[in-house]
DODO-350931 format. One record per residue (C-alpha): residue number from 1; residue in one letter; chain; x, y, z. Coordinates in Angstrom, 3 decimals. Example, Ala and Ser with C-alpha at 12.3 -4.5 7.8 and 13.67 -1.06 7.14 Angstrom:
BEGIN
<site num="1" residuo="a" cadena="A" x="12.300" y="-4.500" z="7.800"/>
<site num="2" residuo="s" cadena="A" x="13.670" y="-1.060" z="7.140"/>
# end
This chain:
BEGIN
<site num="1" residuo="x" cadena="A" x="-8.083" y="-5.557" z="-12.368"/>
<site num="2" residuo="x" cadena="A" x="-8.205" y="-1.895" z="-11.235"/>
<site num="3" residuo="x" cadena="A" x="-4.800" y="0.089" z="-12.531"/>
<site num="4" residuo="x" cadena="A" x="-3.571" y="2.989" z="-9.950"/>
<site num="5" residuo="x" cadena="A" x="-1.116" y="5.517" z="-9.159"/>
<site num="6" residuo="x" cadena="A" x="0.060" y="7.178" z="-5.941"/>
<site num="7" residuo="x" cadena="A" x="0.095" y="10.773" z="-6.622"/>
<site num="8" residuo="x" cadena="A" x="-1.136" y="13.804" z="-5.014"/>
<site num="9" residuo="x" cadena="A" x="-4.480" y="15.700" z="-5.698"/>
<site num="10" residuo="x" cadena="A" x="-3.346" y="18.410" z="-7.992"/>
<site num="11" residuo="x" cadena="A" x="-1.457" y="15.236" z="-10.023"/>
<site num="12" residuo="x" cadena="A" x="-4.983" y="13.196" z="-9.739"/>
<site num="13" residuo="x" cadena="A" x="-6.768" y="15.073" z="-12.443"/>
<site num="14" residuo="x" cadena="A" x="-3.777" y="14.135" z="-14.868"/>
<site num="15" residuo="x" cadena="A" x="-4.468" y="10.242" z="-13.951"/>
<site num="16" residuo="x" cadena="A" x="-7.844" y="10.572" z="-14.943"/>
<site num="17" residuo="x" cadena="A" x="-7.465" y="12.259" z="-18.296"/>
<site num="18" residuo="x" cadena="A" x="-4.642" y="9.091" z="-19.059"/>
<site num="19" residuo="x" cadena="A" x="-7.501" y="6.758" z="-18.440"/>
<site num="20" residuo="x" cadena="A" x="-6.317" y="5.453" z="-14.538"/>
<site num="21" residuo="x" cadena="A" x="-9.377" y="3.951" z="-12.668"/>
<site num="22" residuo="x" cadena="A" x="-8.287" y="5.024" z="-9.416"/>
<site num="23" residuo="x" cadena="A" x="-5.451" y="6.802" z="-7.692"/>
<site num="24" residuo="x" cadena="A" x="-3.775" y="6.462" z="-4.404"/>
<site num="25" residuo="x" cadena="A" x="-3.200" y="9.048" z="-1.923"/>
<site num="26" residuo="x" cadena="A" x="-0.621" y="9.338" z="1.748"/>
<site num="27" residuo="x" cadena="A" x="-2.950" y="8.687" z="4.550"/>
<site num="28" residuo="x" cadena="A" x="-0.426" y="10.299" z="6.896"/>
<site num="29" residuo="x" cadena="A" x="-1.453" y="13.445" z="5.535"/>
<site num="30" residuo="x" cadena="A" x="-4.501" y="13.730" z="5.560"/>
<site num="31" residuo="x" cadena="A" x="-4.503" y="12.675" z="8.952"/>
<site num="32" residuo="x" cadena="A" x="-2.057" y="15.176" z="10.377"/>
<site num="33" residuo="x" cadena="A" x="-4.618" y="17.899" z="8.487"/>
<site num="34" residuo="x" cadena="A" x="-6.434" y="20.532" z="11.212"/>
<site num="35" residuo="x" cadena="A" x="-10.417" y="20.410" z="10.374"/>
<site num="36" residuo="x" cadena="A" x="-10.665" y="22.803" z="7.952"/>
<site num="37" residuo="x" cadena="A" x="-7.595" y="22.375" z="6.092"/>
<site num="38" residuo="x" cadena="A" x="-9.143" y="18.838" z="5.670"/>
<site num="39" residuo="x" cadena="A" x="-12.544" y="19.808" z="4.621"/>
<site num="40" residuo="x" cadena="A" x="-11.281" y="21.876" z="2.061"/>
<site num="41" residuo="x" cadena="A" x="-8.845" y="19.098" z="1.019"/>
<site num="42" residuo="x" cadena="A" x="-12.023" y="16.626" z="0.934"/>
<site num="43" residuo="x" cadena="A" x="-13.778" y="18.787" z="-1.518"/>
<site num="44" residuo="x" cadena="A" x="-11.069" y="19.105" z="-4.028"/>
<site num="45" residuo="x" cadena="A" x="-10.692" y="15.315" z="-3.679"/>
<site num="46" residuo="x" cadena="A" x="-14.156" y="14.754" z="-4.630"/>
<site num="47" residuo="x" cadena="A" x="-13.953" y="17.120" z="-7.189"/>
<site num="48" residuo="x" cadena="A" x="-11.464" y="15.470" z="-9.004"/>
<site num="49" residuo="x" cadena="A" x="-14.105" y="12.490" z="-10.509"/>
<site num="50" residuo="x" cadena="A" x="-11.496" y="9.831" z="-9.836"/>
<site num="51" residuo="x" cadena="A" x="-12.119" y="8.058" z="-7.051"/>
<site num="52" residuo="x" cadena="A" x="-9.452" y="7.866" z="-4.746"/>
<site num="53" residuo="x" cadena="A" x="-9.730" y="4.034" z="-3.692"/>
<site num="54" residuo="x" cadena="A" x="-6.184" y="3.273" z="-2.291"/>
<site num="55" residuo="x" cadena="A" x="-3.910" y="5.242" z="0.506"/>
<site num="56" residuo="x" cadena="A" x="-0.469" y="4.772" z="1.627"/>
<site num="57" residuo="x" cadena="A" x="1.658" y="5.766" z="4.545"/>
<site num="58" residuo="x" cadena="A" x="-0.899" y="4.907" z="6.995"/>
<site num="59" residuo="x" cadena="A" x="1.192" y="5.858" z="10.404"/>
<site num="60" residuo="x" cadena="A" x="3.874" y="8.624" z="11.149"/>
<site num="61" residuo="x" cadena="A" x="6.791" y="7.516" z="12.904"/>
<site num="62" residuo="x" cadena="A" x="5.979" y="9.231" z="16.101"/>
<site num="63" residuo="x" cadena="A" x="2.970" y="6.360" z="16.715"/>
<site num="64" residuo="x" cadena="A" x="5.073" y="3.509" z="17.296"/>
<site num="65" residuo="x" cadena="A" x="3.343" y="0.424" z="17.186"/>
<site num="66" residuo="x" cadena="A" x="6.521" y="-1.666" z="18.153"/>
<site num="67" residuo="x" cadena="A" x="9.062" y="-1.088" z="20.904"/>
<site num="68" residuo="x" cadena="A" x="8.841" y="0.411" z="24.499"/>
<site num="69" residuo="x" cadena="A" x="6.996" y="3.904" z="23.299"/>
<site num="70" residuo="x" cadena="A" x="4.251" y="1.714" z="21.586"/>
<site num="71" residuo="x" cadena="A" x="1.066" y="2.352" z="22.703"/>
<site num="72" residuo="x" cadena="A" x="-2.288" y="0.970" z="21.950"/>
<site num="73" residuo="x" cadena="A" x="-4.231" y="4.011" z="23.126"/>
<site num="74" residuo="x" cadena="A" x="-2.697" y="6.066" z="20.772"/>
<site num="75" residuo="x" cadena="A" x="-2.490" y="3.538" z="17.969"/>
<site num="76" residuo="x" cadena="A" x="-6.041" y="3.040" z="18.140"/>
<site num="77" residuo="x" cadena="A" x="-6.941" y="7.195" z="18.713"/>
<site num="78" residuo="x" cadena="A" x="-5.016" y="7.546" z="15.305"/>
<site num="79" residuo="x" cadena="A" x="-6.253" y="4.737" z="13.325"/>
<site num="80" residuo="x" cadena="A" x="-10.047" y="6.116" z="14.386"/>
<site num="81" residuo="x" cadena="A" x="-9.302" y="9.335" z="13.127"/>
<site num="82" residuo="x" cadena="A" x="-7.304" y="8.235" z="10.153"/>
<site num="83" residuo="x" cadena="A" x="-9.324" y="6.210" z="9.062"/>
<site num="84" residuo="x" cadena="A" x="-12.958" y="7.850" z="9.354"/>
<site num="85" residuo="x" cadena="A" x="-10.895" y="10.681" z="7.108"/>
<site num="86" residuo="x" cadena="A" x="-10.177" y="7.669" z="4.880"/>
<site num="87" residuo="x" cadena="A" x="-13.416" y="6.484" z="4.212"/>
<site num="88" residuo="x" cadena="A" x="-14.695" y="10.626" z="4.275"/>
<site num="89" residuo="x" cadena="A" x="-12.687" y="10.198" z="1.056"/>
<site num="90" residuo="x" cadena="A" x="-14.160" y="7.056" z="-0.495"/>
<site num="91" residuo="x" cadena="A" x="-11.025" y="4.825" z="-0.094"/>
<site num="92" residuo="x" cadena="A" x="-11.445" y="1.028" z="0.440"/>
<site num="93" residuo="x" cadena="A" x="-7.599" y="0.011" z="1.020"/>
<site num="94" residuo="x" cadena="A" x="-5.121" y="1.170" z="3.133"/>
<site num="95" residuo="x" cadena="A" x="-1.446" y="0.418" z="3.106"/>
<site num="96" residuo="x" cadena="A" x="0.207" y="-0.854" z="6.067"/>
<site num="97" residuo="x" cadena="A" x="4.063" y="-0.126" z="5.327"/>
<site num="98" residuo="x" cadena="A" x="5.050" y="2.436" z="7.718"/>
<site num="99" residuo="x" cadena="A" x="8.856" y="1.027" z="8.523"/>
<site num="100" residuo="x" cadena="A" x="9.579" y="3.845" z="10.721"/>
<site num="101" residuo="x" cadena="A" x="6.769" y="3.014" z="12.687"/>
<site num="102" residuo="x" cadena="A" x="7.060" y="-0.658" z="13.439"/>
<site num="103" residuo="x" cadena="A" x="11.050" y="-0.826" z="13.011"/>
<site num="104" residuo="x" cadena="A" x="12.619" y="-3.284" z="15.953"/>
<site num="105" residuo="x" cadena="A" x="14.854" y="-1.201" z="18.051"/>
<site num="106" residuo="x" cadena="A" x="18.018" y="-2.092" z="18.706"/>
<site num="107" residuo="x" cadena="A" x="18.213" y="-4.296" z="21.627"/>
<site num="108" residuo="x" cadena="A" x="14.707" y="-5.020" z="21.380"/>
<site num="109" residuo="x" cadena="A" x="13.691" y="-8.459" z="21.063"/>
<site num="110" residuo="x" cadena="A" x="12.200" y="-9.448" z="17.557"/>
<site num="111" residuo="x" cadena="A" x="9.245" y="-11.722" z="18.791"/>
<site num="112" residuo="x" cadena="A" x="8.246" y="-9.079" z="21.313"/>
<site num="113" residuo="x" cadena="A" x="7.915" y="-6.693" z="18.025"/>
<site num="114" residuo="x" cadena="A" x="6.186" y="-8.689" z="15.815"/>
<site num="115" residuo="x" cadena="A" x="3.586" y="-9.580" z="18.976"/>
<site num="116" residuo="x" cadena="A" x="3.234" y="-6.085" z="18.863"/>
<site num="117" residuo="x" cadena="A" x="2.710" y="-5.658" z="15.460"/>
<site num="118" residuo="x" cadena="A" x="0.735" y="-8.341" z="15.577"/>
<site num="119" residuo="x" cadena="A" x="-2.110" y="-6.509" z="18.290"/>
<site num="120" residuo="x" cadena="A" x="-1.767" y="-3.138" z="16.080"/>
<site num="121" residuo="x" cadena="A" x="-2.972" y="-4.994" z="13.030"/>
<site num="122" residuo="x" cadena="A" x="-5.781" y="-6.502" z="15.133"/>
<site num="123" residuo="x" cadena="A" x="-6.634" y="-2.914" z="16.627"/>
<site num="124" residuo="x" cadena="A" x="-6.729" y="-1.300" z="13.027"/>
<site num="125" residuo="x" cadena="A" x="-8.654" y="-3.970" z="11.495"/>
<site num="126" residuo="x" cadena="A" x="-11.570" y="-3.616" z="14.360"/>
<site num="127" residuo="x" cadena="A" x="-11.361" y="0.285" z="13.255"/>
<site num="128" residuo="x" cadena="A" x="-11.069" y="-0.612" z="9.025"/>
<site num="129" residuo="x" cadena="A" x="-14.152" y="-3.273" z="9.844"/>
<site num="130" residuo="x" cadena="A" x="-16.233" y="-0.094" z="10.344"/>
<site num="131" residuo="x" cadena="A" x="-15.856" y="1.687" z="7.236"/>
<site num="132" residuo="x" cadena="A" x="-15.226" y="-1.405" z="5.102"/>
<site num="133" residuo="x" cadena="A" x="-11.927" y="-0.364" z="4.293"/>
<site num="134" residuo="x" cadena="A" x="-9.267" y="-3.197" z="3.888"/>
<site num="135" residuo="x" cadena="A" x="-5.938" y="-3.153" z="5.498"/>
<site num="136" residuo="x" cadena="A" x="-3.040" y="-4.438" z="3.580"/>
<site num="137" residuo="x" cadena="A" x="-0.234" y="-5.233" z="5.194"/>
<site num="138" residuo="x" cadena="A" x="3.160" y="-4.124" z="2.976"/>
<site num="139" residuo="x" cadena="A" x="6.853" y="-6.078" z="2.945"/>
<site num="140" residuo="x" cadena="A" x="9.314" y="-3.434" z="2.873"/>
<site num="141" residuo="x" cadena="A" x="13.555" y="-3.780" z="2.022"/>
<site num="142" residuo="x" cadena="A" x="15.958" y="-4.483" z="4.873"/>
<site num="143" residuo="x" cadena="A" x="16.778" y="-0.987" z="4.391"/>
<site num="144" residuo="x" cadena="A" x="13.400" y="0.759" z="5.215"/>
<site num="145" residuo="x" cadena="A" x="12.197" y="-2.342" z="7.742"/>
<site num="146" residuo="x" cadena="A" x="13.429" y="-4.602" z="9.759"/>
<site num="147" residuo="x" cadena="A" x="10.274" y="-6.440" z="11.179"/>
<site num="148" residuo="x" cadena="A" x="8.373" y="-7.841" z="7.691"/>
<site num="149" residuo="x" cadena="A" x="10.297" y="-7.810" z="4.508"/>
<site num="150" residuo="x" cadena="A" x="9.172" y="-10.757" z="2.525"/>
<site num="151" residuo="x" cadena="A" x="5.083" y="-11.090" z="1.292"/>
<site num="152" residuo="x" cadena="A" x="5.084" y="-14.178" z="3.131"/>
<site num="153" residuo="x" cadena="A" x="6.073" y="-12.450" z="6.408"/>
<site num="154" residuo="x" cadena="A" x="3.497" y="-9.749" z="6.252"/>
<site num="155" residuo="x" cadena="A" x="0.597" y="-12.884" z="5.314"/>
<site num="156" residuo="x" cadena="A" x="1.527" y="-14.663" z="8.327"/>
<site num="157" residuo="x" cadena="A" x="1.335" y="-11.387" z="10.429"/>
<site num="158" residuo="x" cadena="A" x="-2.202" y="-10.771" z="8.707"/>
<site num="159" residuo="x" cadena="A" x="-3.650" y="-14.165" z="9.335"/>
<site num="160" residuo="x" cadena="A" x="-2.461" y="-14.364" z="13.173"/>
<site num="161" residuo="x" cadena="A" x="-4.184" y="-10.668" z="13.343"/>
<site num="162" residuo="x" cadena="A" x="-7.225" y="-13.346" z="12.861"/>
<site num="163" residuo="x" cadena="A" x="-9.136" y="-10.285" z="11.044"/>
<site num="164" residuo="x" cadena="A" x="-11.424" y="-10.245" z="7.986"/>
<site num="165" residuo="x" cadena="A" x="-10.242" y="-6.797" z="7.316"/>
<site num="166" residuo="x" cadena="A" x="-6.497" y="-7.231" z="7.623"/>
<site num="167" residuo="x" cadena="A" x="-4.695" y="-9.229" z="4.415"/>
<site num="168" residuo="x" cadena="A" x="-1.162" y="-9.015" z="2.285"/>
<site num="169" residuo="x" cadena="A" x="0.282" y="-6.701" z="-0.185"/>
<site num="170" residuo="x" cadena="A" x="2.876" y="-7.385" z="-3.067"/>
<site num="171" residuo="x" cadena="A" x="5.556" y="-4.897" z="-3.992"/>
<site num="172" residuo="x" cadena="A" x="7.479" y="-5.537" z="-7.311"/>
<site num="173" residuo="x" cadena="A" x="10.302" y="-3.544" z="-6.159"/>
<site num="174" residuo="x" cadena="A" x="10.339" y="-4.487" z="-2.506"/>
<site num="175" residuo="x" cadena="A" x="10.206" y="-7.978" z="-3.770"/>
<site num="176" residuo="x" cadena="A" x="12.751" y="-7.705" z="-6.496"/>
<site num="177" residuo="x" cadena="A" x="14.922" y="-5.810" z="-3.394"/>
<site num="178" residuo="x" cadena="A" x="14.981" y="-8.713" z="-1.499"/>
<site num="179" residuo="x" cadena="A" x="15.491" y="-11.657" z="-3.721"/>
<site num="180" residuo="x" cadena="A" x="12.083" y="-12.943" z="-3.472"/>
<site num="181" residuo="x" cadena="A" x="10.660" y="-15.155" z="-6.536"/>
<site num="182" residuo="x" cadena="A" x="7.630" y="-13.799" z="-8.160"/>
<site num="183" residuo="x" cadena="A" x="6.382" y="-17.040" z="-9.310"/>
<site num="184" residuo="x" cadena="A" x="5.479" y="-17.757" z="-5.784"/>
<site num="185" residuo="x" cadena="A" x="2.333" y="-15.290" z="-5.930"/>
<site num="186" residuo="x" cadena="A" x="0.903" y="-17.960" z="-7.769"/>
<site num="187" residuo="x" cadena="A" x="0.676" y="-20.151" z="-4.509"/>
<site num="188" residuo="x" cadena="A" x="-0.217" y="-17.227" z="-1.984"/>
<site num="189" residuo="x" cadena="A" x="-1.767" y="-14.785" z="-4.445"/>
<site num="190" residuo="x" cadena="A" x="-5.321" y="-15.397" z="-3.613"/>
<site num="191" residuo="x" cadena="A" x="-4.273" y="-13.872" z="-0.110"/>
<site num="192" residuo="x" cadena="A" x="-3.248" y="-10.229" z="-1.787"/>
<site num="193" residuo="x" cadena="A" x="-5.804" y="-7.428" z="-1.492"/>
<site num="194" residuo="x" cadena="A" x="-3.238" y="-5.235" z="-2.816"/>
<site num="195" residuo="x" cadena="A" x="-0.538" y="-4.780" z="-5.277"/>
<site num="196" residuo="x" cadena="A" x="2.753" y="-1.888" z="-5.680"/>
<site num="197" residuo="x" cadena="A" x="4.903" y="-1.055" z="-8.376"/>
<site num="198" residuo="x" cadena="A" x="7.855" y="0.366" z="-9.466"/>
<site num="199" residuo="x" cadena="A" x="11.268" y="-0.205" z="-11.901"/>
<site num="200" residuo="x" cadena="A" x="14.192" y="-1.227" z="-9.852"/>
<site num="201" residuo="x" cadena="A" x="15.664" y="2.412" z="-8.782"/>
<site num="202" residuo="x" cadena="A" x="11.822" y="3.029" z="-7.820"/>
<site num="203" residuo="x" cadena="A" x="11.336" y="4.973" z="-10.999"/>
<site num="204" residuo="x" cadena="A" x="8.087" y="4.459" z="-12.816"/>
<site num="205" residuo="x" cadena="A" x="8.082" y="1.376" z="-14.425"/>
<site num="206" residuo="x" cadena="A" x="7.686" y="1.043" z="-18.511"/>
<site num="207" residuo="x" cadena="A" x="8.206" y="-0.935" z="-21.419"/>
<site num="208" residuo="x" cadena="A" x="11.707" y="-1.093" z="-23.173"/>
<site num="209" residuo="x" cadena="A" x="13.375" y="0.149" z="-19.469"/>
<site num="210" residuo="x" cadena="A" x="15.398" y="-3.243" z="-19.352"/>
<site num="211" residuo="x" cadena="A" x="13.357" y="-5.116" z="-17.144"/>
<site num="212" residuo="x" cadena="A" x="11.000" y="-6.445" z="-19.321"/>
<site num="213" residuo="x" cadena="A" x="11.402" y="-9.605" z="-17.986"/>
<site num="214" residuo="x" cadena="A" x="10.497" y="-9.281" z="-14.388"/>
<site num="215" residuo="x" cadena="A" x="7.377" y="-7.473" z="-15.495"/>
<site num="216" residuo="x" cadena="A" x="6.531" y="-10.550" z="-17.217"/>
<site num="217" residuo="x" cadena="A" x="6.826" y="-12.885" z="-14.551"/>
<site num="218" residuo="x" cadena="A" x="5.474" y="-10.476" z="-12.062"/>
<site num="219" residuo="x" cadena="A" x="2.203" y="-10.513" z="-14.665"/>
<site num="220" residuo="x" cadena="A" x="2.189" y="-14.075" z="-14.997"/>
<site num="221" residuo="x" cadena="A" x="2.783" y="-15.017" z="-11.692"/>
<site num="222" residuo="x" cadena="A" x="-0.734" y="-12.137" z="-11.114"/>
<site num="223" residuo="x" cadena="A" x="-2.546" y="-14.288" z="-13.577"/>
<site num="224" residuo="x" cadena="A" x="-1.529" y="-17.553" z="-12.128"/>
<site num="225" residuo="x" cadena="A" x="-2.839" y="-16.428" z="-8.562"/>
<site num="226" residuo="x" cadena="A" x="-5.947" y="-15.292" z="-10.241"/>
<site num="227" residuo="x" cadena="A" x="-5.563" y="-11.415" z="-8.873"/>
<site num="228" residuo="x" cadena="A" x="-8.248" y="-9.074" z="-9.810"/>
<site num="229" residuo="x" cadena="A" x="-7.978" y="-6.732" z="-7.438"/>
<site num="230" residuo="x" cadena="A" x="-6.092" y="-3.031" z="-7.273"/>
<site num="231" residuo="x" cadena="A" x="-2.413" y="-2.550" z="-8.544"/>
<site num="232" residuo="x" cadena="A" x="-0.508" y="1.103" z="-8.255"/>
<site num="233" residuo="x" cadena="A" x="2.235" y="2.420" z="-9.519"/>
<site num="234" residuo="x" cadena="A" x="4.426" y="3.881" z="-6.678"/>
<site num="235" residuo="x" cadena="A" x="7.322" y="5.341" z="-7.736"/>
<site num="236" residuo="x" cadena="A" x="9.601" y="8.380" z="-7.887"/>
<site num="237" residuo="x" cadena="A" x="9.149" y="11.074" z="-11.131"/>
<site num="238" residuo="x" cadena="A" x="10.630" y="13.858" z="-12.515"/>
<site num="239" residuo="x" cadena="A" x="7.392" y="14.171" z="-15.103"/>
<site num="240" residuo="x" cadena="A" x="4.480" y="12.660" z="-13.976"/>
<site num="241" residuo="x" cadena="A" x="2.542" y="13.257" z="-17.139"/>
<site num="242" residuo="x" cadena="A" x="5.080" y="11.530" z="-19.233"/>
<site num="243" residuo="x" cadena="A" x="5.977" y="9.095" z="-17.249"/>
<site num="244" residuo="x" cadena="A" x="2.352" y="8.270" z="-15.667"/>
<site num="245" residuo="x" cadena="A" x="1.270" y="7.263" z="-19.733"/>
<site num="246" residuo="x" cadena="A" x="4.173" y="5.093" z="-20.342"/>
<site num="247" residuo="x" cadena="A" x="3.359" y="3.545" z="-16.841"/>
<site num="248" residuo="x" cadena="A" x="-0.423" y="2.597" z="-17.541"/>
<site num="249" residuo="x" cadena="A" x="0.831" y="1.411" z="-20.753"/>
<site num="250" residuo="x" cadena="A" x="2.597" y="-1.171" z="-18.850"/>
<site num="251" residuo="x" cadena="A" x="-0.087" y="-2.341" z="-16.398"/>
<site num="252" residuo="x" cadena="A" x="-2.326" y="-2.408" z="-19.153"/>
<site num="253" residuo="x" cadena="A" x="-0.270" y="-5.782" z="-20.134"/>
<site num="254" residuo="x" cadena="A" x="-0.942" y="-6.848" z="-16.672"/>
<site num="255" residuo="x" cadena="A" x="-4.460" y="-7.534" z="-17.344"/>
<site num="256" residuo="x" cadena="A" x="-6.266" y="-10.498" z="-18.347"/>
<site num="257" residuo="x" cadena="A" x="-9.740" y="-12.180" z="-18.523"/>
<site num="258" residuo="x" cadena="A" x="-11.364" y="-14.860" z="-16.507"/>
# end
């Protein structure tokens, strides 16, 4: 298992020296960067010797991919360029979250949505076949989404997107947010490309912060599915140098042998 954090490039080089394999950086960014701005961005990137293997915040909310303003044109011009920058960088998984980009309007019917969804997931997985980058689709809280909130909802979306490239993510605190049981990774786990974390008020998770517990079960129920893939933390900090060490301390306790 690969251990991660979603942090920004001047925060990378502080990952590395803690002993993170990999760190995870917004993909909305670097898209939305002129030329230039990105090349130079690219360099310090590679400069930092940790690879950057994970990005979230794949669309803006300005591409809808859901709703009357969706468009595939424009999903698909910004996935290509997204994308290529992605794999300029070395990453191999991008997050699909994005609520404000696939939220269901009011008034707009659900099914309709999710068919959308549906074809954008098919459109960015053509693109994500390319560079061998995996898409991941992410569950997000009624209050940031209202089109996939459970893991089960965004597996179903990812296998009707019928794509090799396109699977499920797991999100501790989403999950924990809506109720869901984290012993059920062990039946669906083998599905999961992708795992987020982060303590209940989406601080960074750690030992001794009272909720021990679900970190257990959220390990074991990992172990059960056999998981070996990535896992990030994604949270909110005040001291990401403090708080980064006390995460990786936890995720270390994640890990397990075959």
């Amino acid at each position: 298992m690969k251990l991660g954090i979603c942090c920004s490039a001047e925060q990378a080089p502080v990952a590395k020296k803690l002993g993170y394999d990999y760190w995870e950086l917004n993909v909305r960014q670097i898209a939305q960067m002129e030329e230039s701005e990105f090349a130079a961005y690219r360099q310090q990137v590679l400069a930092v010797g940790l690879p950057a293997e994970a990005g979230n915040c794949f669309f803006p909310a300005d591409i809808r991919v859901t709703g009357e303003q969706a468009d595939t044109q424009a999903i698909r011009a910004y996935a290509r360029k997204a994308l290529e920058r992605a794999a300029a960088l070395g990453l191999k998984t991008v997050v699909f979250g994005s609520g404000d980009a696939r939220r269901v309007d009011e008034g707009f019917a659900y099914e309709r949505a999710y068919a959308q969804f549906v074809e954008a997931l098919k459109i960015v997985g053509d693109i994500a076949g390319e560079y061998d980058i995996m898409i991941a689709v992410e569950p997000l809280r009624k209050q940031e989404d209202n089109l996939i909130n459970l893991v089960p909802q965004g597996l179903a979306a990812a296998k009707e997107a019928a794509n090799t490239h396109v699977a499920g993510l797991a999100d501790l605190y989403h999950m924990k947010s809506e109720g869901e049981s984290f012993a059920d990774i062990g039946t669906y786990g083998s599905e999961l490309v992708h795992i987020h974390i982060a303590a209940a008020d989406r601080s960074y998770p750690c030992q001794g912060d009272g909720q021990d517990a679900d970190y257990a079960q959220f390990a074991e129920a990992l172990k059960a599915s056999r998981y070996q893939s990535r896992i990030s933390i994604e949270a909110n900090t005040q001291d990401f140098e403090a708080d980064a060490e006390r995460s990786l301390k936890l995720l270390k306790t994640f890990c397990y042998e075959d």
